[in-house]
N, CA and C atoms of all chains as a GROMACS GRO file, in nm:
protein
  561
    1UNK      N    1   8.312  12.136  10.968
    1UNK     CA    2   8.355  12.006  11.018
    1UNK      C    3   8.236  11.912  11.027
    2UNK      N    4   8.278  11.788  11.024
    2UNK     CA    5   8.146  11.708  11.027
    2UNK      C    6   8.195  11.582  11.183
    3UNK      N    7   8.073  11.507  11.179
    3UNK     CA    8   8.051  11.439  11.302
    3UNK      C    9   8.105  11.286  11.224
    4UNK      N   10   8.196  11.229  11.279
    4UNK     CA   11   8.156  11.059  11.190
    4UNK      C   12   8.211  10.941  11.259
    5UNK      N   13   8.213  10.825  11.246
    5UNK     CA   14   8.280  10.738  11.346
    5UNK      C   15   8.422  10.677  11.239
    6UNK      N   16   8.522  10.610  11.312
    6UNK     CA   17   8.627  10.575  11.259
    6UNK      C   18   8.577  10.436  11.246
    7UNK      N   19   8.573  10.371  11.102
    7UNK     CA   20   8.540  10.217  11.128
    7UNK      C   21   8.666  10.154  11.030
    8UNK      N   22   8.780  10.150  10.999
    8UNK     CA   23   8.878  10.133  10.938
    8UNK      C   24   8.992  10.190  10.904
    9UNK      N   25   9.102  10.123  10.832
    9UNK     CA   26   9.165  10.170  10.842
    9UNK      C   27   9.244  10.183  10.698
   10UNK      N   28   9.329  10.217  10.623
   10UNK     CA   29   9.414  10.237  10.489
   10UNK      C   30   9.536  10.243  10.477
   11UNK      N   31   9.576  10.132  10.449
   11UNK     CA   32   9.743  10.094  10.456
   11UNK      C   33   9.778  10.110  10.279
   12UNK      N   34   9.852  10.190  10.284
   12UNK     CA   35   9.973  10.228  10.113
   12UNK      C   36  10.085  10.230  10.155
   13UNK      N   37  10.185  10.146  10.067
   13UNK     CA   38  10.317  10.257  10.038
   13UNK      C   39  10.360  10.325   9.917
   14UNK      N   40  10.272  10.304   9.800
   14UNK     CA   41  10.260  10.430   9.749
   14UNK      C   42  10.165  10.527   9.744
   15UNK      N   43  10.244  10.635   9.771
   15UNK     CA   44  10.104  10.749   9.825
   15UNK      C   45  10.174  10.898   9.769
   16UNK      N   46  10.106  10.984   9.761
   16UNK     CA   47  10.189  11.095   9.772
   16UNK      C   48  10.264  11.166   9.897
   17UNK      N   49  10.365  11.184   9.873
   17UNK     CA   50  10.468  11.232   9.924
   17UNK      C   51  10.447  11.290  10.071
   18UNK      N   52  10.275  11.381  10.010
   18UNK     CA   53  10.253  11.455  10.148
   18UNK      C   54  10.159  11.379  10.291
   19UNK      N   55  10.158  11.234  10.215
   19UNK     CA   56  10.059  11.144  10.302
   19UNK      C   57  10.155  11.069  10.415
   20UNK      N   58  10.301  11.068  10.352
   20UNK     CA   59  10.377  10.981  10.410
   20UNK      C   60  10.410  11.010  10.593
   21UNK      N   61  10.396  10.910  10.641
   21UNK     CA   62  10.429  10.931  10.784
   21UNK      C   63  10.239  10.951  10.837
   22UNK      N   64  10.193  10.935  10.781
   22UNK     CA   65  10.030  10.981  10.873
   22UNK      C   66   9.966  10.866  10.848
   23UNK      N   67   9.909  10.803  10.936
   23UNK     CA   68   9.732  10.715  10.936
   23UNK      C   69   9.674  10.766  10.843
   24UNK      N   70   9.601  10.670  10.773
   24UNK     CA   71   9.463  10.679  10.691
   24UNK      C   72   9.339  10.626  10.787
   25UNK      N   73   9.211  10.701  10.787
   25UNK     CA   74   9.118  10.594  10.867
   25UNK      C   75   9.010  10.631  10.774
   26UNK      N   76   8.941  10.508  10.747
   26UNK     CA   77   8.834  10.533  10.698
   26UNK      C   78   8.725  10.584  10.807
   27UNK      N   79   8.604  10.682  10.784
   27UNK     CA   80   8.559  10.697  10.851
   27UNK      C   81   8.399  10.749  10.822
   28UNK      N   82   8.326  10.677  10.873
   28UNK     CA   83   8.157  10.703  10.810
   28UNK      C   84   8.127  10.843  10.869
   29UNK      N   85   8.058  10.955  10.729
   29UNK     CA   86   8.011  11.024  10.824
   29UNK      C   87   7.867  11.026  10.848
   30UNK      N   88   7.824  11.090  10.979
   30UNK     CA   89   7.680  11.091  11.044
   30UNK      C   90   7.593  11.187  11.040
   31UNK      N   91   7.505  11.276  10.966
   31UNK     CA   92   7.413  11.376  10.972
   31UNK      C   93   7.361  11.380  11.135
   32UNK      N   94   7.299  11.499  11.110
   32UNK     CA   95   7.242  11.514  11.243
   32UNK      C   96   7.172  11.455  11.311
   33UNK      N   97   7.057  11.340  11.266
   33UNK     CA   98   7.020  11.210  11.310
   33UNK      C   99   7.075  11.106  11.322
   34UNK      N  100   7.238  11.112  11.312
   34UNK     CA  101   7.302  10.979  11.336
   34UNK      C  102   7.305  10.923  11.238
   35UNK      N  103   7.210  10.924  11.151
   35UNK     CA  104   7.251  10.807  11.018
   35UNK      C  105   7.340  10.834  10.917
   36UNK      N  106   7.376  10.740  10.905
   36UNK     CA  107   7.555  10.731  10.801
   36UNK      C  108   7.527  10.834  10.667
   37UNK      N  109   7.604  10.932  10.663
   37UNK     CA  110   7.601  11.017  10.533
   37UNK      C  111   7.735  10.976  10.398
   38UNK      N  112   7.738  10.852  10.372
   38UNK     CA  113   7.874  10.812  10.319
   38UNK      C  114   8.024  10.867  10.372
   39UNK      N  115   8.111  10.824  10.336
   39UNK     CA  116   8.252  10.813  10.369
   39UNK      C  117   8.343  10.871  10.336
   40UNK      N  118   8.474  10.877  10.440
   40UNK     CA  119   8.572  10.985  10.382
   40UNK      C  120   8.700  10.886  10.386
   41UNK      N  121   8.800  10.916  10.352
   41UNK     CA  122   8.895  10.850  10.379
   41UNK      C  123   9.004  10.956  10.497
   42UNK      N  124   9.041  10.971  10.594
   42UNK     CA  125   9.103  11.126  10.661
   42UNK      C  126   9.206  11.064  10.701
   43UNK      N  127   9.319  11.173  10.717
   43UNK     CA  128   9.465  11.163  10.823
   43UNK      C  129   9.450  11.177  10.959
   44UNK      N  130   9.488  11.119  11.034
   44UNK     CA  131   9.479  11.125  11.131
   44UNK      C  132   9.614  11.190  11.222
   45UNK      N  133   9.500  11.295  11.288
   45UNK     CA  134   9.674  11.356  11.416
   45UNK      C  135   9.634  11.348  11.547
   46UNK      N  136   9.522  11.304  11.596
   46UNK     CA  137   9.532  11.283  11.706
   46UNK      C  138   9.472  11.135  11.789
   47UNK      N  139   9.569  11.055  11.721
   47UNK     CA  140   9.536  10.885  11.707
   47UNK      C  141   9.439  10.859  11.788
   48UNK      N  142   9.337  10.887  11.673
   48UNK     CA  143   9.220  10.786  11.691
   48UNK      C  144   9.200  10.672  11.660
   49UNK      N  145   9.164  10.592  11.686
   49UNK     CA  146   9.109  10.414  11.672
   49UNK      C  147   9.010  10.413  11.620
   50UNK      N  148   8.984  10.256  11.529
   50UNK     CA  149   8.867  10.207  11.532
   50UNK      C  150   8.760  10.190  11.630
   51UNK      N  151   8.648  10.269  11.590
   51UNK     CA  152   8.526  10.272  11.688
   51UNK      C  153   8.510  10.423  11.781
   52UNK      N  154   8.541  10.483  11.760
   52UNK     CA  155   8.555  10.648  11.796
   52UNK      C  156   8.491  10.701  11.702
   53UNK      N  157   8.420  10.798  11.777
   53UNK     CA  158   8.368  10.879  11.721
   53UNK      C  159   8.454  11.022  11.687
   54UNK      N  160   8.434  11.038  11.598
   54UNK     CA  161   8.513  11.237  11.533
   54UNK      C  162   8.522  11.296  11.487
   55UNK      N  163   8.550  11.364  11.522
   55UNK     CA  164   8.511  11.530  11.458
   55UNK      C  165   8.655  11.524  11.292
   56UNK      N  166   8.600  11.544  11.212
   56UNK     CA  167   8.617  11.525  11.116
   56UNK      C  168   8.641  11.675  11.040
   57UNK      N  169   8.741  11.722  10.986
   57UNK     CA  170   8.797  11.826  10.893
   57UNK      C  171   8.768  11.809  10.783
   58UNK      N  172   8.709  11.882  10.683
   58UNK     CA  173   8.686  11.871  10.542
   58UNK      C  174   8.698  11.963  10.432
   59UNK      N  175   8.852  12.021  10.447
   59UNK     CA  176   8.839  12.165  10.389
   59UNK      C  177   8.988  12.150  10.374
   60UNK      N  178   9.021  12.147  10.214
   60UNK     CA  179   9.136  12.196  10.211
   60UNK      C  180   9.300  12.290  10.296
   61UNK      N  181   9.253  12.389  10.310
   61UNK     CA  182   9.403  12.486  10.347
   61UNK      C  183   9.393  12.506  10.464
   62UNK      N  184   9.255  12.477  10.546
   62UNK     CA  185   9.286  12.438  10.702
   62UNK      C  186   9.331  12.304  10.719
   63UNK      N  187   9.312  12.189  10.623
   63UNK     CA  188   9.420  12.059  10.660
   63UNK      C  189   9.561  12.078  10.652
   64UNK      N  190   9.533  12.189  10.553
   64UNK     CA  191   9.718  12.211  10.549
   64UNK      C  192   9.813  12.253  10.612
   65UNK      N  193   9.694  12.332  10.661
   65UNK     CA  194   9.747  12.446  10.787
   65UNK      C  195   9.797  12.364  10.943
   66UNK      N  196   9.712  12.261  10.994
   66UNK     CA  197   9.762  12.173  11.056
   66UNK      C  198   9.859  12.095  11.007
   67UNK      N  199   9.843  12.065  10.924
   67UNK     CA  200  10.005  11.977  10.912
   67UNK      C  201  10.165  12.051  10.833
   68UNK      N  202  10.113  12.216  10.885
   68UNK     CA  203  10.209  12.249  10.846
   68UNK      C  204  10.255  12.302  10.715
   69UNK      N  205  10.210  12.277  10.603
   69UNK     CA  206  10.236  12.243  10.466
   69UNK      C  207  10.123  12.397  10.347
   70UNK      N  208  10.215  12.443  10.275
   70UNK     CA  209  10.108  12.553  10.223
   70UNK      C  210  10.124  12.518  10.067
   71UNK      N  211  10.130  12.324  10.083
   71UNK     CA  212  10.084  12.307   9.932
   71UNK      C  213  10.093  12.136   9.933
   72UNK      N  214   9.980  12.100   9.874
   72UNK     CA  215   9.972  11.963   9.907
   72UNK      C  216   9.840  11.893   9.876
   73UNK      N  217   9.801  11.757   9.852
   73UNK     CA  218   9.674  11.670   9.801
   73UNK      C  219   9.628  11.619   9.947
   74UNK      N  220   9.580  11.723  10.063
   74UNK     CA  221   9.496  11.678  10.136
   74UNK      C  222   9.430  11.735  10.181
   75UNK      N  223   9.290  11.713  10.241
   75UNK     CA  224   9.188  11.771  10.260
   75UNK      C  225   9.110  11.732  10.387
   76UNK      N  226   9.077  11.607  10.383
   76UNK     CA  227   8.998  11.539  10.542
   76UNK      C  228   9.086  11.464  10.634
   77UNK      N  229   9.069  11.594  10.755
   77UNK     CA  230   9.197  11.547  10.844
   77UNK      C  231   9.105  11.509  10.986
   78UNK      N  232   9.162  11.400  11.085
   78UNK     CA  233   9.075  11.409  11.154
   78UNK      C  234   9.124  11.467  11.289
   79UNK      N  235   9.027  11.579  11.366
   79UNK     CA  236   9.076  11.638  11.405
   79UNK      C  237   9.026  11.649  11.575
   80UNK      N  238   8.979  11.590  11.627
   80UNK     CA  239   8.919  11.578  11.774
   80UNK      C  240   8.862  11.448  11.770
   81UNK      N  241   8.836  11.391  11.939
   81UNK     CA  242   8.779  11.262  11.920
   81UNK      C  243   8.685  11.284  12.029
   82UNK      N  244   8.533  11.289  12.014
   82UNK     CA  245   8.421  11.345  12.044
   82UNK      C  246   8.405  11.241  12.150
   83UNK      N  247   8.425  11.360  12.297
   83UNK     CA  248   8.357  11.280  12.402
   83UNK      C  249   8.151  11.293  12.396
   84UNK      N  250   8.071  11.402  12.411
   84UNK     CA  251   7.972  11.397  12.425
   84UNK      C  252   7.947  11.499  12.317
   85UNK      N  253   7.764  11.466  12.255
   85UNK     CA  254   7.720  11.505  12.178
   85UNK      C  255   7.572  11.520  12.226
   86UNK      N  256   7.534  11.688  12.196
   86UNK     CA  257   7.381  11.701  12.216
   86UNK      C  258   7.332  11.757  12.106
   87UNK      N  259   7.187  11.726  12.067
   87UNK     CA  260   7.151  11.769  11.957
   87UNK      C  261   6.993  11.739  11.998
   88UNK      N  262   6.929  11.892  11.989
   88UNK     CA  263   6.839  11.904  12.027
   88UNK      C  264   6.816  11.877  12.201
   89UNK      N  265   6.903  11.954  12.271
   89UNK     CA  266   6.913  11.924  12.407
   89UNK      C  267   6.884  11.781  12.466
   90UNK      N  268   6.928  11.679  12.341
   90UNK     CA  269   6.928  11.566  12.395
   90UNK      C  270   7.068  11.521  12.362
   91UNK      N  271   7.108  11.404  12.454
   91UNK     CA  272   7.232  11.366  12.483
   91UNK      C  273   7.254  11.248  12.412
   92UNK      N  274   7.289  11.186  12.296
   92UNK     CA  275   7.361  11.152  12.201
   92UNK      C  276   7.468  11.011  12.258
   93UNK      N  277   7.454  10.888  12.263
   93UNK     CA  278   7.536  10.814  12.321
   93UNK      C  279   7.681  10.837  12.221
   94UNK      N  280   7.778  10.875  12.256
   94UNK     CA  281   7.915  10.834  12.213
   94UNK      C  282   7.964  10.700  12.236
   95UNK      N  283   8.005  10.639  12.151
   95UNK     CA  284   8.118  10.515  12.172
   95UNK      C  285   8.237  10.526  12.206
   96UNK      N  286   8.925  11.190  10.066
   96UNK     CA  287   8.945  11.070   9.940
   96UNK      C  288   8.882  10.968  10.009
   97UNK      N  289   8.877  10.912   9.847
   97UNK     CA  290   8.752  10.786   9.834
   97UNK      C  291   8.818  10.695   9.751
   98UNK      N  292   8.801  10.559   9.802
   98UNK     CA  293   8.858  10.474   9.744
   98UNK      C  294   8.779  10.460   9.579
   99UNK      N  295   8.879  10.384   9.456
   99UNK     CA  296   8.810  10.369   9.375
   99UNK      C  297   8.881  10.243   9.308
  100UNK      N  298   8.832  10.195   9.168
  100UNK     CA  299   8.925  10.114   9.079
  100UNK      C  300   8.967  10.160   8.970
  101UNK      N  301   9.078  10.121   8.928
  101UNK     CA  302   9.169  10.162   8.795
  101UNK      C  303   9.052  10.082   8.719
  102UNK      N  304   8.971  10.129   8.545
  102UNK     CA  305   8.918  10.068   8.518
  102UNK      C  306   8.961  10.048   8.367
  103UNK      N  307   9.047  10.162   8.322
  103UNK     CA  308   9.090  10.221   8.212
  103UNK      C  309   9.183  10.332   8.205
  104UNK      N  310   9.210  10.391   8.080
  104UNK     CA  311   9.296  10.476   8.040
  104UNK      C  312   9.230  10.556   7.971
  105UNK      N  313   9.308  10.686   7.959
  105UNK     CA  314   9.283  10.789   7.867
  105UNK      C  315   9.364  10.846   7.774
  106UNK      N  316   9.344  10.856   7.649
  106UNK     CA  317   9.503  10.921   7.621
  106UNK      C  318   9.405  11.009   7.534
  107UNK      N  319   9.534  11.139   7.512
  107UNK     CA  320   9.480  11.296   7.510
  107UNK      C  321   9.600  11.358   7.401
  108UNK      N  322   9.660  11.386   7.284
  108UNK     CA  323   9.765  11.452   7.259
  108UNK      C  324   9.780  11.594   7.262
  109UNK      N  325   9.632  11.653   7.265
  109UNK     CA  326   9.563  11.776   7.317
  109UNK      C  327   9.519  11.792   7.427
  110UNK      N  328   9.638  11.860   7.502
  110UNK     CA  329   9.544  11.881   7.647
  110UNK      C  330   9.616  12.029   7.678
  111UNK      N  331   9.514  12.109   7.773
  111UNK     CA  332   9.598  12.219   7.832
  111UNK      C  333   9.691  12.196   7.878
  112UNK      N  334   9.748  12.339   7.891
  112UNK     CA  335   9.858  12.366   7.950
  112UNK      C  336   9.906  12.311   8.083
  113UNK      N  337   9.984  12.224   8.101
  113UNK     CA  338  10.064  12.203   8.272
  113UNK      C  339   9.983  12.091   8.263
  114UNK      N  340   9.957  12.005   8.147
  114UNK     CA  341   9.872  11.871   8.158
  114UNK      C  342   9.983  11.744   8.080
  115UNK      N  343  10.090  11.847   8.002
  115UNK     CA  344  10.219  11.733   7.938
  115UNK      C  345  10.219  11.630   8.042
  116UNK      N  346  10.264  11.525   7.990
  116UNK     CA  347  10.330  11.418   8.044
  116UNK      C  348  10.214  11.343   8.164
  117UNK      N  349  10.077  11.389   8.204
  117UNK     CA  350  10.033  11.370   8.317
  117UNK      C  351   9.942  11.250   8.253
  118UNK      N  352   9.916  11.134   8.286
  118UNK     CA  353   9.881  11.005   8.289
  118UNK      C  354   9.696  11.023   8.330
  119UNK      N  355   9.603  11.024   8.234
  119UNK     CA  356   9.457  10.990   8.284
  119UNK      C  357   9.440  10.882   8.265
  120UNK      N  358   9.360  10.800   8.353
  120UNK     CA  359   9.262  10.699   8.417
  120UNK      C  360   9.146  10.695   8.440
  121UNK      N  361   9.034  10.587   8.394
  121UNK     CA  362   8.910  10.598   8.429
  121UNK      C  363   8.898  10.510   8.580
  122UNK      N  364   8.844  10.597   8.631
  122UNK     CA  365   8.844  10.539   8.775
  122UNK      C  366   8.672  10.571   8.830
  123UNK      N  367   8.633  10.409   8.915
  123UNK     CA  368   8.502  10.375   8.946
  123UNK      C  369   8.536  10.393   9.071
  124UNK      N  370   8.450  10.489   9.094
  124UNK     CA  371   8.480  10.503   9.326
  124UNK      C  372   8.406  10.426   9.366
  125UNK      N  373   8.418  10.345   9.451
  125UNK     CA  374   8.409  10.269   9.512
  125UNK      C  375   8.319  10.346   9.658
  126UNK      N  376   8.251  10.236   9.776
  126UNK     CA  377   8.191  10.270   9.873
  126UNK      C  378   8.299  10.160   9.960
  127UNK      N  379   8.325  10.204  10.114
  127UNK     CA  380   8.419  10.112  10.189
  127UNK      C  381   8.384  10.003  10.160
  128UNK      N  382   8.298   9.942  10.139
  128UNK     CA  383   8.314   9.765  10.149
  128UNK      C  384   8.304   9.759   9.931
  129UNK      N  385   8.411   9.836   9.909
  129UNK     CA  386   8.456   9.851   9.784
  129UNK      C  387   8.318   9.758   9.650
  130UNK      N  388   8.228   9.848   9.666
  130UNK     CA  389   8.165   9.772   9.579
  130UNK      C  390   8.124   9.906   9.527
  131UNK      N  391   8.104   9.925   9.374
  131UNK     CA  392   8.112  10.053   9.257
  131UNK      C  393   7.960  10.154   9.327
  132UNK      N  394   7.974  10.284   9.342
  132UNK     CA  395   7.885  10.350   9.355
  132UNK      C  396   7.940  10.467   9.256
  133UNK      N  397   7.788  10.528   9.221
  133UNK     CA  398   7.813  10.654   9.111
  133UNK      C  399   7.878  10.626   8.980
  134UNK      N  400   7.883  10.707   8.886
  134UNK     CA  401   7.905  10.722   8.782
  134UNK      C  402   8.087  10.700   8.755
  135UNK      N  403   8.154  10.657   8.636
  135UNK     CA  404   8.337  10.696   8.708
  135UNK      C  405   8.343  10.794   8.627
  136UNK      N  406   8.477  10.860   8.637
  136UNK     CA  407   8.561  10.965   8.654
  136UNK      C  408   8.649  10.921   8.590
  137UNK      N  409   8.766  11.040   8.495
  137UNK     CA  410   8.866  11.041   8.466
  137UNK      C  411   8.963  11.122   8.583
  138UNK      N  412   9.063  11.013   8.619
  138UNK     CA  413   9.138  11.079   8.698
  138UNK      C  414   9.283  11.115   8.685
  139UNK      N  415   9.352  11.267   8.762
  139UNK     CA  416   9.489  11.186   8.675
  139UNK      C  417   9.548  11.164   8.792
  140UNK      N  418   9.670  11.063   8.721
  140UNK     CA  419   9.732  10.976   8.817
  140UNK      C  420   9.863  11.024   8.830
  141UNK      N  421   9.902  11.106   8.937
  141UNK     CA  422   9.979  11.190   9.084
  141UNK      C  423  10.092  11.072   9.113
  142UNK      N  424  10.082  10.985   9.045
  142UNK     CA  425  10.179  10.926   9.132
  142UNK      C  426  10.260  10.826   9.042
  143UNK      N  427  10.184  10.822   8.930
  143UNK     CA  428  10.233  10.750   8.773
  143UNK      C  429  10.215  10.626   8.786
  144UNK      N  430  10.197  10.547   8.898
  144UNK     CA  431  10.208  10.417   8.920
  144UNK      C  432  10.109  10.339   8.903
  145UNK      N  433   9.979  10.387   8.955
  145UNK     CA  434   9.870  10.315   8.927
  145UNK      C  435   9.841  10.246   8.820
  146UNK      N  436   9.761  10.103   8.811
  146UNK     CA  437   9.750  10.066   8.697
  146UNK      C  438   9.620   9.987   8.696
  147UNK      N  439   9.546   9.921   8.558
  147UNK     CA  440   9.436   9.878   8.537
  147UNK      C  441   9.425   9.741   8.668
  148UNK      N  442   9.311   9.787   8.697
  148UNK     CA  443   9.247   9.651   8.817
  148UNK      C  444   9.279   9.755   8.937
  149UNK      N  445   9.392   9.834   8.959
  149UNK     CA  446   9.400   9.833   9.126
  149UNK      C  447   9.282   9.905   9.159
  150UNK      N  448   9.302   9.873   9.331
  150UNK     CA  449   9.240   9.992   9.407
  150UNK      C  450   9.331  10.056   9.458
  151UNK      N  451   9.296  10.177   9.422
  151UNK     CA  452   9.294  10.312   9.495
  151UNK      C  453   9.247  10.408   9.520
  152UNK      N  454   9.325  10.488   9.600
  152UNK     CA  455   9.211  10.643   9.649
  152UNK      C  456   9.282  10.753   9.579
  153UNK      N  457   9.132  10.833   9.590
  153UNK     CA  458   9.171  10.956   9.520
  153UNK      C  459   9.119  11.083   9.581
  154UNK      N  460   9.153  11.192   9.540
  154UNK     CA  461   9.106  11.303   9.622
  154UNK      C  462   9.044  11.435   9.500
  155UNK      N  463   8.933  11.444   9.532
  155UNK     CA  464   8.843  11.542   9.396
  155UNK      C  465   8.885  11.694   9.456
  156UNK      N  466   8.792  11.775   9.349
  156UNK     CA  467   8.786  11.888   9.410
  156UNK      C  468   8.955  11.986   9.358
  157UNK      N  469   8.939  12.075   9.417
  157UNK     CA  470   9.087  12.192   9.422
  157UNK      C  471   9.164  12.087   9.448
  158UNK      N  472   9.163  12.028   9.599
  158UNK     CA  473   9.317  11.944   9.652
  158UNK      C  474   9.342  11.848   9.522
  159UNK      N  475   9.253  11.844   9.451
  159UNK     CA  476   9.342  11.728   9.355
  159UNK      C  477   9.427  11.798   9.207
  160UNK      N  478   9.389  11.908   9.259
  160UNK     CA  479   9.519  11.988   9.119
  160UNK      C  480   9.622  12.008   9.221
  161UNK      N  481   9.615  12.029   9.334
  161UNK     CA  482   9.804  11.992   9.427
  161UNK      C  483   9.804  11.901   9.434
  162UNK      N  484   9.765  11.811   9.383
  162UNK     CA  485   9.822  11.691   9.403
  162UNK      C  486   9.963  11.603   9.324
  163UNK      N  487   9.939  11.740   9.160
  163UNK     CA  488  10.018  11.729   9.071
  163UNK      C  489  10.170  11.814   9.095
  164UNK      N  490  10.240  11.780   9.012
  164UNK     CA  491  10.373  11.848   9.024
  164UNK      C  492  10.394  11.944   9.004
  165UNK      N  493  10.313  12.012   8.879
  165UNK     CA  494  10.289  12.154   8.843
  165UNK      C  495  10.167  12.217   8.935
  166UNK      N  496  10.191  12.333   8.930
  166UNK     CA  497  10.082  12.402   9.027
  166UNK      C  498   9.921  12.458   8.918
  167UNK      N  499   9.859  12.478   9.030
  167UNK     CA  500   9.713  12.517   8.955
  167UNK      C  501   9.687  12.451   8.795
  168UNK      N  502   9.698  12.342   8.734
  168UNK     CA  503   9.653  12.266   8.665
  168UNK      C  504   9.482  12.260   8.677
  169UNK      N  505   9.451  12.243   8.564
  169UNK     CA  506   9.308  12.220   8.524
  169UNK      C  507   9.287  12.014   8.588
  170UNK      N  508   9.277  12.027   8.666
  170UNK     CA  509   9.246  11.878   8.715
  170UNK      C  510   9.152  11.849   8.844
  171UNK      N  511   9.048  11.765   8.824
  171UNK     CA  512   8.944  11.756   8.962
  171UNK      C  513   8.928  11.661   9.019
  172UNK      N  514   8.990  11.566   8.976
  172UNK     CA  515   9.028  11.398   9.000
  172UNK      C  516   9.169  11.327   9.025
  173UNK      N  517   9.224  11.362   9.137
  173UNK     CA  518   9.409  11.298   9.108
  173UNK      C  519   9.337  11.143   9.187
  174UNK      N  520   9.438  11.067   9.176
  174UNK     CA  521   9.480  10.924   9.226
  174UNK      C  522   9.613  10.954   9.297
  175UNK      N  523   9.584  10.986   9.430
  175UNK     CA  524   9.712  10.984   9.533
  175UNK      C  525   9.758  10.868   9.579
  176UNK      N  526   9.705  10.760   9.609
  176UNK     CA  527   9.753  10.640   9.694
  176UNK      C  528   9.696  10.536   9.595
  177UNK      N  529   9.800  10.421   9.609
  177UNK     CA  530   9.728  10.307   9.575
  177UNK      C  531   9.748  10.194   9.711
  178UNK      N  532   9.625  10.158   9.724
  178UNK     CA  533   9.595  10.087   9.882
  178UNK      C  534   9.627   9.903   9.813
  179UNK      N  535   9.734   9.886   9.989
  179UNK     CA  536   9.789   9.787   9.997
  179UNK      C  537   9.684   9.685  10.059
  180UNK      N  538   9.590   9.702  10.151
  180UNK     CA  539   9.499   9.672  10.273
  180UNK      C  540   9.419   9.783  10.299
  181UNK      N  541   9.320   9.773  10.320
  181UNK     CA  542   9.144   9.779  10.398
  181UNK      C  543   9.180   9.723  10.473
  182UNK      N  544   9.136   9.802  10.621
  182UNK     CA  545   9.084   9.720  10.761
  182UNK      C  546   8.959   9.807  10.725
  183UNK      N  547   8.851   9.735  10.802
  183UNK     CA  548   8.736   9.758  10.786
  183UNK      C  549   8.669   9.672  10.921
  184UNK      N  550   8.575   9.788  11.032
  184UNK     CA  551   8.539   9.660  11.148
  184UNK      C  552   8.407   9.621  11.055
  185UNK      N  553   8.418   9.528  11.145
  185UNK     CA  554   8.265   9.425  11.136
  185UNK      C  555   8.140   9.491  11.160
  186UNK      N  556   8.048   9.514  11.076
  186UNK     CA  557   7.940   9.562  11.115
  186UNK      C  558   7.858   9.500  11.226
  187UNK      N  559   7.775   9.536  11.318
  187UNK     CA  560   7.726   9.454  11.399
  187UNK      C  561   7.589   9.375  11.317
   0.00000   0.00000   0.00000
């Protein structure tokens, strides 16, 4: 899983089949120093907003596995919304 | 998935197996504030609709051979969505 913030969002109505009914958020991800490691596009299940930070899914058949489904075109799901972060026993401001 | 642009077509009368009828596209991925990064890609297009100019996203890798109708297809590039709107916040 990776660390990243939600800064947008992705509106379709054509999509595949298995996208329908879920959020798109765009979302930057962050290496371990915080700085932006390029972008994902993820589903969202536990409505997160713009400007949150989260924990981010990036693996095929465990996205699937949350949404149920044992066949399907998705992969980065987003999956927690990160209250605190330490790294290197230092404490990490969250937004 | 990563957003990209329809930039072109592909046509193939030879292709493997479980590839009939399936529609390739050259597609430029894009970075969120949609301006071209990396090299493009032939992708195929999951959803038949896409067409030259749009944006859309796509999903690489394994998930993009389910993305097709037939199963386990030779494919590493589908075009699942074609995007209506970007929200995007404001950088500070």
């Amino acid at each position: 899983m990776k660390v990243g913030t939600v800064v947008g969002t992705v509106v379709s109505t054509v999509q595949a089949p298995i996208l329908d009914g879920h959020r798109l958020l765009l979302c930057d991800i962050q290496d371990l120093s915080g700085r932006p490691d390029g972008y994902t596009i993820a589903i969202d299940v536990v409505d997160a907003g713009v400007g949150d930070t989260v924990l981010i899914l990036d693996e095929g058949s465990s996205a699937r596995q949350i949404l149920g489904r044992d066949w399907g075109a998705i992969r980065a799901v987003v999956v927690g919304i990160v209250d605190e972060l330490v790294v290197d026993d230092e404490m990490r401001k969250v937004v | 998935m990563q957003l990209g642009r329809v930039m072109g077509s592909v046509v193939a009368s030879e292709k493997a197996a479980g590839l009939e009828g399936v529609r390739f596209l050259i597609v430029q991925p894009l970075n969120k504030k949609q301006q071209p990064v990396g090299g493009t890609v032939v992708a195929a297009d999951a959803l038949s609709m896409a067409g030259l100019g749009e944006l859309i996203y796509f999903v690489a890798s394994r998930e993009a051979a389910e993305a097709m109708q037939e199963r386990f297809v030779p494919v590493d590039h589908a075009i699942v969505g074609i995007v209506d709107q970007v929200h995007l916040m404001e950088e500070e």
